[in-house]
PDB file of N, CA, C and O in Angstrom:
ATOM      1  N   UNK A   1      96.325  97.840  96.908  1.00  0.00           N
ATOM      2  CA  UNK A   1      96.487  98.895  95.908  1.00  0.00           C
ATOM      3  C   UNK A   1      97.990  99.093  95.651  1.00  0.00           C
ATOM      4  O   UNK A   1      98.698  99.312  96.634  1.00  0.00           O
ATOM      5  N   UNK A   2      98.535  99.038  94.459  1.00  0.00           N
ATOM      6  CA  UNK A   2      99.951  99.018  93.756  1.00  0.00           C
ATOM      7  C   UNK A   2     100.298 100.122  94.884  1.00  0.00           C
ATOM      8  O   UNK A   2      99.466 100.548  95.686  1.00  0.00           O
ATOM      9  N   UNK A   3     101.512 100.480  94.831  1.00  0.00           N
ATOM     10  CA  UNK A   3     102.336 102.041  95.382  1.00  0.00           C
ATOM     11  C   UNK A   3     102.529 102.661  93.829  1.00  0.00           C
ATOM     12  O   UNK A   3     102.916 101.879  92.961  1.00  0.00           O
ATOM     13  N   UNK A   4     102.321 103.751  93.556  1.00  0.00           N
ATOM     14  CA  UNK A   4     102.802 103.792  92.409  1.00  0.00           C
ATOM     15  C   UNK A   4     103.674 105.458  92.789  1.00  0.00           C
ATOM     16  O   UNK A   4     103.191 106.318  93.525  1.00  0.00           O
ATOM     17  N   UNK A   5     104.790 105.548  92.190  1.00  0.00           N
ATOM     18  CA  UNK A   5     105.827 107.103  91.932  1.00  0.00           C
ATOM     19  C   UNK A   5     106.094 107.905  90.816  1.00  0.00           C
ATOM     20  O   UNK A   5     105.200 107.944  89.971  1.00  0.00           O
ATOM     21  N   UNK A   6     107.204 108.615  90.590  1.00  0.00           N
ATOM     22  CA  UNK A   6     107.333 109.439  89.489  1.00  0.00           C
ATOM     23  C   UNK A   6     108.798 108.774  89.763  1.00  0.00           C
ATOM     24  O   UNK A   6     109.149 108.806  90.942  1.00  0.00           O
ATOM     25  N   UNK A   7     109.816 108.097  88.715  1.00  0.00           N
ATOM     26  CA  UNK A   7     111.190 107.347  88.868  1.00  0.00           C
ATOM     27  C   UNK A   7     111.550 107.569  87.640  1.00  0.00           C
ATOM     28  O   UNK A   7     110.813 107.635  86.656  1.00  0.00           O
ATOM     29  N   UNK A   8     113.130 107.732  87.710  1.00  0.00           N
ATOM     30  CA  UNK A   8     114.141 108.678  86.915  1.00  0.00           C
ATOM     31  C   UNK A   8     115.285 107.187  87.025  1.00  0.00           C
ATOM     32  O   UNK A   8     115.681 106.542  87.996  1.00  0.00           O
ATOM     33  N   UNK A   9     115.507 107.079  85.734  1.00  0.00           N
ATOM     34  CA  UNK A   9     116.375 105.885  84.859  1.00  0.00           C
ATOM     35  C   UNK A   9     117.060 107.051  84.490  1.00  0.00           C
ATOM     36  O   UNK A   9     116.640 108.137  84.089  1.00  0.00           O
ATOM     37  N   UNK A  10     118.390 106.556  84.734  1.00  0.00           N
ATOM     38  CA  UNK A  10     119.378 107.323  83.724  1.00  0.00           C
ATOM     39  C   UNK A  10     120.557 106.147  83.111  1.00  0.00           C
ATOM     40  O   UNK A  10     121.150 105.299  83.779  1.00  0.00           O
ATOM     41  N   UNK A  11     120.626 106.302  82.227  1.00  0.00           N
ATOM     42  CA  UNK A  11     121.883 105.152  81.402  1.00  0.00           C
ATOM     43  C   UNK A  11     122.707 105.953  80.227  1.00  0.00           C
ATOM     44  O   UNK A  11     122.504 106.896  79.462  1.00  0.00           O
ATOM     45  N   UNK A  12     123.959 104.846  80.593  1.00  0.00           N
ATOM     46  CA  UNK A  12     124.744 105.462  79.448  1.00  0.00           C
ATOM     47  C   UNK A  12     124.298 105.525  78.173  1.00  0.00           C
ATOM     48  O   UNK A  12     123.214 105.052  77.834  1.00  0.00           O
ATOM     49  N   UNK A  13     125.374 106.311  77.119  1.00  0.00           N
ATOM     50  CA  UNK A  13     125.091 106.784  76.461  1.00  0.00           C
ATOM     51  C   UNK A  13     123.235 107.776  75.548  1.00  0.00           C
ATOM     52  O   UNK A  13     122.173 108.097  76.083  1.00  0.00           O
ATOM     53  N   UNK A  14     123.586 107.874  74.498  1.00  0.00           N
ATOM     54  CA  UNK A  14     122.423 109.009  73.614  1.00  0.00           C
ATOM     55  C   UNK A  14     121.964 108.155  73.149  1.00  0.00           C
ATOM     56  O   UNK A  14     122.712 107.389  72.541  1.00  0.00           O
ATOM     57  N   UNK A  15     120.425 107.847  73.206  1.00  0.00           N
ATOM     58  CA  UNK A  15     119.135 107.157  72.573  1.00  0.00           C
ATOM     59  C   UNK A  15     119.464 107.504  70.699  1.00  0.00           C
ATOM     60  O   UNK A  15     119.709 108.602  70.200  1.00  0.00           O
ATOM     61  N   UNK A  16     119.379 106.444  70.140  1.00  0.00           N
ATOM     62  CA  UNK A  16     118.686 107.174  68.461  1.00  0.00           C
ATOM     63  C   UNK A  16     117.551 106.531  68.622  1.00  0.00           C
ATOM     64  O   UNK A  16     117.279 105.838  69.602  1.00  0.00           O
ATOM     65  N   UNK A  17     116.547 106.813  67.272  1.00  0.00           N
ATOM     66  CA  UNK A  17     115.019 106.622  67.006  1.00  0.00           C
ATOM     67  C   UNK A  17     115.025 104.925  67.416  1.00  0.00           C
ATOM     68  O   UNK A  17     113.901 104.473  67.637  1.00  0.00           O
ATOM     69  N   UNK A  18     115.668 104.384  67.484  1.00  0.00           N
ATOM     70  CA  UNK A  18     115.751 102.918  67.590  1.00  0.00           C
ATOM     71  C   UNK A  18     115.418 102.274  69.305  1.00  0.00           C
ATOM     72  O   UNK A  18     114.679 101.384  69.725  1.00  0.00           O
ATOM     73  N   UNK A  19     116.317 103.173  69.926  1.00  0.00           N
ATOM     74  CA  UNK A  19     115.961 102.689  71.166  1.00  0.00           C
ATOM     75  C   UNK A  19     114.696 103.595  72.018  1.00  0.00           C
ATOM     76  O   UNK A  19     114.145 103.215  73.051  1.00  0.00           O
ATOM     77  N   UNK A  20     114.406 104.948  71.238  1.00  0.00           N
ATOM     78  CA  UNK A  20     113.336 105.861  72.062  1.00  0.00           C
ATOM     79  C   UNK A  20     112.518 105.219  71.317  1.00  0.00           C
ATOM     80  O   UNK A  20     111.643 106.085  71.359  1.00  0.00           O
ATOM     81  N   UNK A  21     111.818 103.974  70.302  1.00  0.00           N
ATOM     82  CA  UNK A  21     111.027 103.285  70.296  1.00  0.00           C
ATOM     83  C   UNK A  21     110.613 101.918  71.719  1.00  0.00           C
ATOM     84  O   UNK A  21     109.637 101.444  72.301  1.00  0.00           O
ATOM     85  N   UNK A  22     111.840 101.821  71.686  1.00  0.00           N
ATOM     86  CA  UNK A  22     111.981 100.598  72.819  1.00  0.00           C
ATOM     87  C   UNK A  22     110.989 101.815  74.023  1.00  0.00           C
ATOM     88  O   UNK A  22     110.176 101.247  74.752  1.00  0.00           O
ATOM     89  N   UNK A  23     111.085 103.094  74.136  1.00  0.00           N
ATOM     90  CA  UNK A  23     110.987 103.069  75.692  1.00  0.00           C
ATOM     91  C   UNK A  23     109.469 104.434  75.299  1.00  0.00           C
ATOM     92  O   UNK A  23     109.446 105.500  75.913  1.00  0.00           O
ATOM     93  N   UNK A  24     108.532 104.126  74.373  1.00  0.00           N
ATOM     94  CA  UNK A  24     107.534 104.901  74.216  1.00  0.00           C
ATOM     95  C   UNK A  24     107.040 104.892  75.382  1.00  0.00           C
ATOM     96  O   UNK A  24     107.327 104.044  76.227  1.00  0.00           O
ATOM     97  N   UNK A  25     105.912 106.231  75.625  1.00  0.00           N
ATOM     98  CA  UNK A  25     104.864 106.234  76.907  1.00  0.00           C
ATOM     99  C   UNK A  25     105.889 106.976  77.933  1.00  0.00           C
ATOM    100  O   UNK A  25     105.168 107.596  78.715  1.00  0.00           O
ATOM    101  N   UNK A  26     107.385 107.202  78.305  1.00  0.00           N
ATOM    102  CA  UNK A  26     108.274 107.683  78.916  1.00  0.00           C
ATOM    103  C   UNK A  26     108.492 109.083  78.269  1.00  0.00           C
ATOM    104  O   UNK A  26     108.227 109.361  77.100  1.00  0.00           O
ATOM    105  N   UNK A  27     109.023 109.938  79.222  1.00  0.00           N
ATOM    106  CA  UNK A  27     109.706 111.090  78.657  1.00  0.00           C
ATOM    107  C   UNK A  27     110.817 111.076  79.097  1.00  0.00           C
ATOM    108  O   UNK A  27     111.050 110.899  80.293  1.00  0.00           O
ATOM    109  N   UNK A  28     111.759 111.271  78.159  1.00  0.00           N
ATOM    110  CA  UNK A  28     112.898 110.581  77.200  1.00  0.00           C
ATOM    111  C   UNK A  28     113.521 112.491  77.066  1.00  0.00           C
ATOM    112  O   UNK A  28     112.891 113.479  76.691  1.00  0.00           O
ATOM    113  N   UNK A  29     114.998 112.360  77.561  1.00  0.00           N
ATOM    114  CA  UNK A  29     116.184 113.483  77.638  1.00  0.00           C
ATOM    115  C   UNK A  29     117.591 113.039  77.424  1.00  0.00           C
ATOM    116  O   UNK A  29     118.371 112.510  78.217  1.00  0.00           O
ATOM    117  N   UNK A  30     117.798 113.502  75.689  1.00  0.00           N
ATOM    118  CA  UNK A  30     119.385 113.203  75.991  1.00  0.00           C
ATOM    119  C   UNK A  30     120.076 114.447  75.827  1.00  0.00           C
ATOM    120  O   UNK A  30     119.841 115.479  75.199  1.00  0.00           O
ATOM    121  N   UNK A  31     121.087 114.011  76.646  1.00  0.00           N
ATOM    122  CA  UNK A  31     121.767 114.822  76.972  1.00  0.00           C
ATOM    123  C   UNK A  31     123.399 114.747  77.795  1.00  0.00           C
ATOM    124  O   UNK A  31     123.642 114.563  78.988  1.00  0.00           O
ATOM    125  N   UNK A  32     124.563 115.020  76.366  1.00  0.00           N
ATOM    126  CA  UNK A  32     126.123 114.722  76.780  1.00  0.00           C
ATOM    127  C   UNK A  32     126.296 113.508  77.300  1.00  0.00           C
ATOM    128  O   UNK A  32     126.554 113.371  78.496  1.00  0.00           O
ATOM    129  N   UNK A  33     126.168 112.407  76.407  1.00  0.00           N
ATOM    130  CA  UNK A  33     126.637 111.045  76.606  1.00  0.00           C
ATOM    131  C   UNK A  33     125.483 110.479  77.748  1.00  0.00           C
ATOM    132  O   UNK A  33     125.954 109.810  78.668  1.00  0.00           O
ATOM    133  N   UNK A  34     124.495 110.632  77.742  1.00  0.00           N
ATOM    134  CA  UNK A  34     123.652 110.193  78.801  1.00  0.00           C
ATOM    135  C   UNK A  34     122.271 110.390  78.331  1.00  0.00           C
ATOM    136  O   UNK A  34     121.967 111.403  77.701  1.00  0.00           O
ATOM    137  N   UNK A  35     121.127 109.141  78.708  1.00  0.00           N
ATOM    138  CA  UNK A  35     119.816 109.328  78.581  1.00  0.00           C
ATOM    139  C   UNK A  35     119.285 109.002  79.799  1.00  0.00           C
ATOM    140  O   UNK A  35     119.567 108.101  80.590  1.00  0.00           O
ATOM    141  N   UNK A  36     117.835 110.564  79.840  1.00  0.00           N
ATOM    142  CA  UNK A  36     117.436 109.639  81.250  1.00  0.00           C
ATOM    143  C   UNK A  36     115.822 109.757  80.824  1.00  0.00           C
ATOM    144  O   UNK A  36     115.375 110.577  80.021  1.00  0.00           O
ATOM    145  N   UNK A  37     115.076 108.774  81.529  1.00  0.00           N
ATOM    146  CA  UNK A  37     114.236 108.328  81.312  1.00  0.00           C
ATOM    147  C   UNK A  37     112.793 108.888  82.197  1.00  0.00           C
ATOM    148  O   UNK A  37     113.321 109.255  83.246  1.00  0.00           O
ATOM    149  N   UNK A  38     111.943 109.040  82.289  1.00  0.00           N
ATOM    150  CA  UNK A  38     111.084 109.672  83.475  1.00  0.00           C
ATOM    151  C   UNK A  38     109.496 109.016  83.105  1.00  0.00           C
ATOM    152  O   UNK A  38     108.635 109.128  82.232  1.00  0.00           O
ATOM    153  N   UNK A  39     109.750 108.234  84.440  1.00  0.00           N
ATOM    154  CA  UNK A  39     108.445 107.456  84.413  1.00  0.00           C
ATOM    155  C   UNK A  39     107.063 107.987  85.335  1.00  0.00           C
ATOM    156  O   UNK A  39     107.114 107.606  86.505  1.00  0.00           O
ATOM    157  N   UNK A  40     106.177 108.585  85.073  1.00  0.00           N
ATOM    158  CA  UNK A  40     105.321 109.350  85.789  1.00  0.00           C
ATOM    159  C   UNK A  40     104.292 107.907  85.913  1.00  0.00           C
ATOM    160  O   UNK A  40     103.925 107.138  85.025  1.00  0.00           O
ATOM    161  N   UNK A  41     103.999 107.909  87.450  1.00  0.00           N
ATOM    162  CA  UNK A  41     103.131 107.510  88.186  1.00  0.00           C
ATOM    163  C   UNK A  41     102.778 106.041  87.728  1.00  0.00           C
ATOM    164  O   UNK A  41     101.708 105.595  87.315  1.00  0.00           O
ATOM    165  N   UNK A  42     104.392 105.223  87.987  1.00  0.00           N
ATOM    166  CA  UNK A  42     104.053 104.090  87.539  1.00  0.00           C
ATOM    167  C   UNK A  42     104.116 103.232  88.832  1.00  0.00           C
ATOM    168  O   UNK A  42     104.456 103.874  89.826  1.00  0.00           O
ATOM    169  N   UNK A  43     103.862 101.941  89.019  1.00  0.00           N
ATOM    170  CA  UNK A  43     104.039 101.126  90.171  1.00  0.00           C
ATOM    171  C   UNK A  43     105.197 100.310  89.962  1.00  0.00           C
ATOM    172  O   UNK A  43     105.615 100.232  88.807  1.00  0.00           O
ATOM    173  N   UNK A  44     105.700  99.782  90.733  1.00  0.00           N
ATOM    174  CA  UNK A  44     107.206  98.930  91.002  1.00  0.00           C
ATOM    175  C   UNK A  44     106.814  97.735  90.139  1.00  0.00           C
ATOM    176  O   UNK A  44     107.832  97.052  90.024  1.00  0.00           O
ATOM    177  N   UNK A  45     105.641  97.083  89.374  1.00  0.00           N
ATOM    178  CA  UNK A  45     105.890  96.169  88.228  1.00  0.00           C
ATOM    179  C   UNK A  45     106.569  96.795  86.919  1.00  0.00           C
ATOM    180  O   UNK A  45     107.390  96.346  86.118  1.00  0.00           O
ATOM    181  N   UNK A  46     105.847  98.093  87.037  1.00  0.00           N
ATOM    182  CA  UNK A  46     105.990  98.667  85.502  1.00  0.00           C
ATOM    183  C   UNK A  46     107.627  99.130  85.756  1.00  0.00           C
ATOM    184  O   UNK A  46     108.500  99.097  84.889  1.00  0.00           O
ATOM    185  N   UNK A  47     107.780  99.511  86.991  1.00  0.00           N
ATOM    186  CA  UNK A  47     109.307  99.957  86.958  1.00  0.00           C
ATOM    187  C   UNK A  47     110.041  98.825  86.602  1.00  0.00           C
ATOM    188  O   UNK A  47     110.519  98.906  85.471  1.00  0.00           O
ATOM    189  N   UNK A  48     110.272  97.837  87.187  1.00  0.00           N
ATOM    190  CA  UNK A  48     110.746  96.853  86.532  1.00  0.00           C
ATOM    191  C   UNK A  48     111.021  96.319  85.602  1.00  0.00           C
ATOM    192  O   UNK A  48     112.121  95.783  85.474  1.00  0.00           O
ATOM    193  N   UNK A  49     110.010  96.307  84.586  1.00  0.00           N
ATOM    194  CA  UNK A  49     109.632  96.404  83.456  1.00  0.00           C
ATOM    195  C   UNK A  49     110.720  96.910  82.358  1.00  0.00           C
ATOM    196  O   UNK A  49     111.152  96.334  81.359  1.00  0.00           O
ATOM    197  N   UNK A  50     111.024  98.257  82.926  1.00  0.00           N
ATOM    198  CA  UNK A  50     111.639  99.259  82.401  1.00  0.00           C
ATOM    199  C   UNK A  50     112.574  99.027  82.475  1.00  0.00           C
ATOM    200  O   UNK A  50     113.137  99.368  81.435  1.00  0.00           O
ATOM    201  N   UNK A  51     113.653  98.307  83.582  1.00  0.00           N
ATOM    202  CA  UNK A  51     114.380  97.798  84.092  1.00  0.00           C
ATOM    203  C   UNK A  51     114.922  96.928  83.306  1.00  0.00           C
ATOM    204  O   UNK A  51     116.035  97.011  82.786  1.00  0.00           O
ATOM    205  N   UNK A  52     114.123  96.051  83.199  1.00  0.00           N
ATOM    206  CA  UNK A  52     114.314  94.504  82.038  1.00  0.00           C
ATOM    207  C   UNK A  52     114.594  94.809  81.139  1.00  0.00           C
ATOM    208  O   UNK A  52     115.661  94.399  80.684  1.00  0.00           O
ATOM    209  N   UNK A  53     113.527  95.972  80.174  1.00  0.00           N
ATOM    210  CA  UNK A  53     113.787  96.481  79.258  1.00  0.00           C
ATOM    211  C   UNK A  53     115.607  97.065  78.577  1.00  0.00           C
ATOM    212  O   UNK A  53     116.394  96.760  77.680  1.00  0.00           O
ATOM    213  N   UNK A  54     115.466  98.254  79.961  1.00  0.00           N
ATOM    214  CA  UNK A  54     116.982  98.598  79.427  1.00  0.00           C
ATOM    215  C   UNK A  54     118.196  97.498  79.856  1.00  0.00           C
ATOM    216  O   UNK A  54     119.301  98.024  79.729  1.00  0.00           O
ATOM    217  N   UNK A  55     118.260  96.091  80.335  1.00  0.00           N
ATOM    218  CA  UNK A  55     118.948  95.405  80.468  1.00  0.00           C
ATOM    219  C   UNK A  55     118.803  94.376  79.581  1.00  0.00           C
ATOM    220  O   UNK A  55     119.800  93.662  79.473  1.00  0.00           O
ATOM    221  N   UNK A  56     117.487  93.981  78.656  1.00  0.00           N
ATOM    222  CA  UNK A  56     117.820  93.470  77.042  1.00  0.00           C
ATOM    223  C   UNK A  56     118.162  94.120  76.330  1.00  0.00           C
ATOM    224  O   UNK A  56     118.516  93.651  75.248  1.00  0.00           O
ATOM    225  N   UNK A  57     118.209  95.015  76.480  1.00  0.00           N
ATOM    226  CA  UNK A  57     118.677  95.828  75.296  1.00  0.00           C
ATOM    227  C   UNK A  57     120.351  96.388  75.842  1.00  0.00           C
ATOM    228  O   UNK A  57     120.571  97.572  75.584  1.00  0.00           O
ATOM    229  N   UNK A  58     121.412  95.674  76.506  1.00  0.00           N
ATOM    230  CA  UNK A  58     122.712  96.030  76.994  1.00  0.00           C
ATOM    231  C   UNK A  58     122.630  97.389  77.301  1.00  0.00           C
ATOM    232  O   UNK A  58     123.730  97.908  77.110  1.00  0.00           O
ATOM    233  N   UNK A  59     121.978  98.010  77.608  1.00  0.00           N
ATOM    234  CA  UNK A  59     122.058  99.371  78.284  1.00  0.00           C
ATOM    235  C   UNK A  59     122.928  99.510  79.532  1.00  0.00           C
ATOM    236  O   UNK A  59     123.313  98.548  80.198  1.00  0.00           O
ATOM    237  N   UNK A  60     123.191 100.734  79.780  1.00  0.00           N
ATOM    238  CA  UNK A  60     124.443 100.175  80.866  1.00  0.00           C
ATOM    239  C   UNK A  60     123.796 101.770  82.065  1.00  0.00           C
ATOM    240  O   UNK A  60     124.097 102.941  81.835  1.00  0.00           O
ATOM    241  N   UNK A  61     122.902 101.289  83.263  1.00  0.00           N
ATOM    242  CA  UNK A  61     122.622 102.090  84.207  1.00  0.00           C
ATOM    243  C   UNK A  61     123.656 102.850  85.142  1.00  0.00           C
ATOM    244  O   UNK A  61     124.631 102.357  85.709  1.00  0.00           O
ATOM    245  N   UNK A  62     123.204 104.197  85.171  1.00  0.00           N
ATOM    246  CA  UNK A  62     123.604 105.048  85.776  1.00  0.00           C
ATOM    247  C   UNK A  62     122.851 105.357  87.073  1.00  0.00           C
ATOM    248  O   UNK A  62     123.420 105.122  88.139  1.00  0.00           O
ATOM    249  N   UNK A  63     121.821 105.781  87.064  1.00  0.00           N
ATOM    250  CA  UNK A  63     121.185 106.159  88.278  1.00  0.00           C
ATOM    251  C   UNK A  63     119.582 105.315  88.657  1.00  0.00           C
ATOM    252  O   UNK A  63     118.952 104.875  87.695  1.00  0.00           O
ATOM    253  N   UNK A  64     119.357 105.246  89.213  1.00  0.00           N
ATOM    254  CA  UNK A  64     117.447 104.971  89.167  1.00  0.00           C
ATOM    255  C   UNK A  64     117.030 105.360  90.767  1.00  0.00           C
ATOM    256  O   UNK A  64     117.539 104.976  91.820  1.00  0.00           O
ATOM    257  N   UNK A  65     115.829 106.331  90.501  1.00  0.00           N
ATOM    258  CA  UNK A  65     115.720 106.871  91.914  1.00  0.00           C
ATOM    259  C   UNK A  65     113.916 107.423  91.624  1.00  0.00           C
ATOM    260  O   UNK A  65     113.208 107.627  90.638  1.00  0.00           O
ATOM    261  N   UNK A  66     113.785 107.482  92.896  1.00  0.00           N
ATOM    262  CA  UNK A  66     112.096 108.082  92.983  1.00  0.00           C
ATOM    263  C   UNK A  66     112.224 109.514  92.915  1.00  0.00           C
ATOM    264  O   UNK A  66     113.137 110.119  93.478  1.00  0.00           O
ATOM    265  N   UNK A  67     111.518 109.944  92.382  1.00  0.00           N
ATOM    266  CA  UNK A  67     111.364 111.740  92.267  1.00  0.00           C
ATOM    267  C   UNK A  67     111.188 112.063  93.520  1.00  0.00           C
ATOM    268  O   UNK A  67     111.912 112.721  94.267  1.00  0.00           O
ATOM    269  N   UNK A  68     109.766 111.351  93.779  1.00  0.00           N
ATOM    270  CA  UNK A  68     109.257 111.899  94.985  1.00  0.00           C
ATOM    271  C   UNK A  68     108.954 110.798  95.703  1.00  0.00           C
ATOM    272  O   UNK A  68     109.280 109.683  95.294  1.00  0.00           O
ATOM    273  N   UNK A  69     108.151 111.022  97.109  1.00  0.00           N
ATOM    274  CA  UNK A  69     107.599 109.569  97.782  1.00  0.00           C
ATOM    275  C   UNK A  69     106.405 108.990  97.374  1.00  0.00           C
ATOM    276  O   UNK A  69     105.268 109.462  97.403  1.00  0.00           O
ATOM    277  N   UNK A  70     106.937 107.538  96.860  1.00  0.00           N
ATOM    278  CA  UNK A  70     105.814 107.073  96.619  1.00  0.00           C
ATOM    279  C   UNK A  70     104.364 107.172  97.268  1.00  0.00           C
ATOM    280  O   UNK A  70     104.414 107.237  98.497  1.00  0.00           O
ATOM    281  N   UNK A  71     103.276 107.194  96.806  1.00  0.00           N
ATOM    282  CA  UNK A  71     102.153 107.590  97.378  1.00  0.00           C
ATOM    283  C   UNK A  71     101.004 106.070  97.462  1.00  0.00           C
ATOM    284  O   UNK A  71      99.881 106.172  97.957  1.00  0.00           O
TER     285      UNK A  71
END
C-alpha cells in the first residue's frame, strides 16, 4: 500500500494563469515573490511528479516538506 502525506512545494517567484494550469488538482498560494503549492494526501509517485513538473517548467525550489507524518 503507497505511503501517502499532505507535502508543501514552495518555489520562486508568483504563478500567472499559465503556470496554475500546469499545477491543477493542488492548492495553489501566492504570495510576495513566492508560490507554494499543497498537495493533500498524495503518495511519493505523485510527489514526484510534481517535482518533475516544477523542474520542466525552470521553476526554481524553495522548500518541499511533509505537513504531517506520512500515514
Amino acid at each position: 500500500m503507497p505511503v501517502t502525506g499532505n507535502y508543501i512545494v514552495v518555489v520562486k517567484g508568483e504563478f500567472g494563469i499559465e503556470l496554475l494550469d500546469a499545477f491543477q488538482g493542488l492548492d495553489v498560494t501566492v504570495d510576495e515573490g513566492r508560490t507554494t503549492l499543497r498537495a493533500s494526501h498524495v503518495d511519493q509517485a505523485a510527489l514526484h511528479g510534481i517535482l518533475e513538473r516544477a523542474q520542466g517548467l525552470g521553476l526554481v525550489l524553495l522548500d518541499v516538506h511533509c505537513e504531517d507524518e506520512p500515514a
